[in-house]
C-alpha positions as CSV (number, residue, x, y, z in Angstrom):
1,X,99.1,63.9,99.3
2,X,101.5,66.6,97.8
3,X,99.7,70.0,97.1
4,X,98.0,70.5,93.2
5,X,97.0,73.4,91.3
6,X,92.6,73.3,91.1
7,X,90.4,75.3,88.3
8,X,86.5,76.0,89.0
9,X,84.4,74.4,86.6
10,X,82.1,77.4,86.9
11,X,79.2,75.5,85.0
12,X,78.9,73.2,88.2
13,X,79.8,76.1,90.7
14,X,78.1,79.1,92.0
15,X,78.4,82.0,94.1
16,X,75.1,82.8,96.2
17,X,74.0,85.7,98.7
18,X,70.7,86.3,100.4
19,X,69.8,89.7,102.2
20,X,66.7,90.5,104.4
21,X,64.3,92.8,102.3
22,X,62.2,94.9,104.2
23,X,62.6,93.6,107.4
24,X,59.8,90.2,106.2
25,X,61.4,88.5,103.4
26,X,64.6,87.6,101.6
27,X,66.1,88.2,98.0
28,X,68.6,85.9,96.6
29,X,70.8,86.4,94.3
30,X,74.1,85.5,92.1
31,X,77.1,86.2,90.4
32,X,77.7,84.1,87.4
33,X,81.3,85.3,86.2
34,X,84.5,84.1,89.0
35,X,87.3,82.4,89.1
36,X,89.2,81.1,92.0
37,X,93.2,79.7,92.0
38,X,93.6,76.8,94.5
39,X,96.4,75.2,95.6
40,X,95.3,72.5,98.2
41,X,95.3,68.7,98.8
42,X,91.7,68.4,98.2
43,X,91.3,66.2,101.3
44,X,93.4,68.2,103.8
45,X,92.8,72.0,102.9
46,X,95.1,73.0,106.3
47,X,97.7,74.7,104.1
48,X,95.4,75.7,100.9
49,X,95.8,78.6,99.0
50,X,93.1,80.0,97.9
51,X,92.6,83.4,95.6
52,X,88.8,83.8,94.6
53,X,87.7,86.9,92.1
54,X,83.8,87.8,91.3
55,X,83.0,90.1,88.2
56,X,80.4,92.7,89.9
57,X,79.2,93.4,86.8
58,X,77.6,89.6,87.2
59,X,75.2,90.2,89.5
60,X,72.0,88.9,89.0
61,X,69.1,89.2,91.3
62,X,66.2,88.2,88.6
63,X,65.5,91.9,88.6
64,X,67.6,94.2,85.8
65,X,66.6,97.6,87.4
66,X,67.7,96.2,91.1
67,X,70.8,94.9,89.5
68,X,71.5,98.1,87.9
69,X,71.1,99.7,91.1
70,X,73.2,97.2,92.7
71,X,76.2,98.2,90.4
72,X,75.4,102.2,90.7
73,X,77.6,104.4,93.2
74,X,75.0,103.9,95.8
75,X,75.8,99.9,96.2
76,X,78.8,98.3,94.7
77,X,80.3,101.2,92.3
78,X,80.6,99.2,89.3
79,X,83.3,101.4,87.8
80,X,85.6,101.9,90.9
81,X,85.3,98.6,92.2
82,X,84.7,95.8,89.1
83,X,85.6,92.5,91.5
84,X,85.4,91.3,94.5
85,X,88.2,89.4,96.1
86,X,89.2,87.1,98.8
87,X,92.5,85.7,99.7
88,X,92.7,83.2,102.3
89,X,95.5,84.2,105.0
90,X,94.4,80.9,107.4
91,X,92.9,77.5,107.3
92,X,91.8,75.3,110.7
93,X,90.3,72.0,110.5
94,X,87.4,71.8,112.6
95,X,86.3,68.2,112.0
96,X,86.4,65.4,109.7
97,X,86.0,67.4,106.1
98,X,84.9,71.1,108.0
99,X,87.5,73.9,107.8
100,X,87.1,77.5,108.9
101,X,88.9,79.4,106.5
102,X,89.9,82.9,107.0
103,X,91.0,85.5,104.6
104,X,91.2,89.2,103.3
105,X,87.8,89.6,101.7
106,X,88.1,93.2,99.7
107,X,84.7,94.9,98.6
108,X,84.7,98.6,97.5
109,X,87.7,98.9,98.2
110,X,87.7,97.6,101.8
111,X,89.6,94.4,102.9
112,X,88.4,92.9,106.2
113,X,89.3,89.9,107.5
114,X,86.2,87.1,106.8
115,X,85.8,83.8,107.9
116,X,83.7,80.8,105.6
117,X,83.0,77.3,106.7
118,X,83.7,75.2,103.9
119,X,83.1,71.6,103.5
120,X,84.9,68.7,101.7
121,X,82.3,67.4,99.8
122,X,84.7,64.6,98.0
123,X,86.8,63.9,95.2
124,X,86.6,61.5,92.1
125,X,86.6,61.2,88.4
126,X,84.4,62.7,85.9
127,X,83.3,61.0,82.6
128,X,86.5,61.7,80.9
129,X,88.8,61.0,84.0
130,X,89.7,64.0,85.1
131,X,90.1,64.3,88.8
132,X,87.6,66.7,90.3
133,X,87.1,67.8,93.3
134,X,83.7,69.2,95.4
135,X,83.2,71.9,98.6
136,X,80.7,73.7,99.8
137,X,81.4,77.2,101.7
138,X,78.9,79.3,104.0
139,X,79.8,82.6,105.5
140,X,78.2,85.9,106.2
141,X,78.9,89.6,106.3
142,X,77.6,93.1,107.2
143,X,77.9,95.2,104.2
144,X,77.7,98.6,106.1
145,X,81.4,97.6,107.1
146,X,82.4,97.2,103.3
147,X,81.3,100.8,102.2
148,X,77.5,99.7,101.1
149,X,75.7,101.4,102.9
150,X,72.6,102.6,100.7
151,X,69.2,102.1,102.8
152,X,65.8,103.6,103.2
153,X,63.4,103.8,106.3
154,X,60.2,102.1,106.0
155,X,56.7,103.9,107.3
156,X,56.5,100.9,109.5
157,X,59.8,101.1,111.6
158,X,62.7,99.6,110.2
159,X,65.0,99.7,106.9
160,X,64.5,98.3,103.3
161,X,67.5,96.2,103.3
162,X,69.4,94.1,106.6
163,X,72.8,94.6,106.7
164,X,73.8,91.2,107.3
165,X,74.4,89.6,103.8
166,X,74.7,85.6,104.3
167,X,77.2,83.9,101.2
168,X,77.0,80.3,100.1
169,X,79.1,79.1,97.6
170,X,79.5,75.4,95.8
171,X,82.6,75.0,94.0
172,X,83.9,72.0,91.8
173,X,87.0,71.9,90.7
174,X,89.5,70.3,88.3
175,X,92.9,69.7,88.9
176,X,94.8,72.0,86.5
């Protein structure tokens, strides 16, 4: 199948991260606003192209004076840095439906190279027959190397926040 030009439906999509808080737990969180241009064969992704953008200012923990920190020049810097970006430079099948895909992820104004598992979750028709397409993509990254490097000891030992931020994503998409 020839290559086609895919949209995000971002009201059945979404963009999650979870960080270690306080060295016991975890906080989750979200960005609602992205947008993503594919150009794939849904069922073969081994010469996709893929361009994703997430709006910072979307960030939503469930907490509005943590996401307001989030955003401030200690975190994200908000008005520097408005989006985060990732453009994938390399895609290798790794089994039936599982790629690794590997691209410039830029944060802060730092680009590093990032890997994400995705998975082919399938393709069909919705109720008005347009051709849609599902994938599911896990990855993680240490923020420290991205310029976000805020923290605070704890009494007990340790810091407030882990460095290592884990990323899940579910996309669906619409051919364009």
């Amino acid at each position: 199948m020839a290559k086609q030009n895919w949209v995000v439906d971002p009201t059945h999509s979404t963009v999650e991260f979870t960080v270690k808080h306080m060295m016991v737990s975890k906080v989750k969180g979200t960005f609602d606003s992205f947008e993503a241009k594919i150009e794939a064969d849904a069922s073969d992704l081994t010469d996709a192209t893929i361009d994703f953008s997430i709006d910072i200012e979307s960030i939503n923990t469930r907490n509005k004076d943590r996401d307001a920190h989030l955003k401030s020049g200690d975190l994200f810097d908000l008005e520097n840095h408005p989006k985060m970006t990732f453009k994938s430079t390399n895609v290798v099948k790794t089994d039936d439906d599982e790629y690794e895909v590997t691209g410039d992820l830029t944060l802060k104004g730092v680009t590093k190279p990032t890997t994400f598992k995705v998975t082919f979750e399938g393709e069909g028709k919705n109720p008005w027959g347009q051709e849609v397409a599902g994938f599911s993509a896990t990855g993680k990254l240490n923020r420290s190397e991205f310029g976000l490097t805020y923290n605070a000891a704890l009494e007990t030992g340790g810091v407030l926040v882990g460095d290592e931020v884990k990323i899940a994503i579910e996309i669906q998409a619409s051919k364009a």
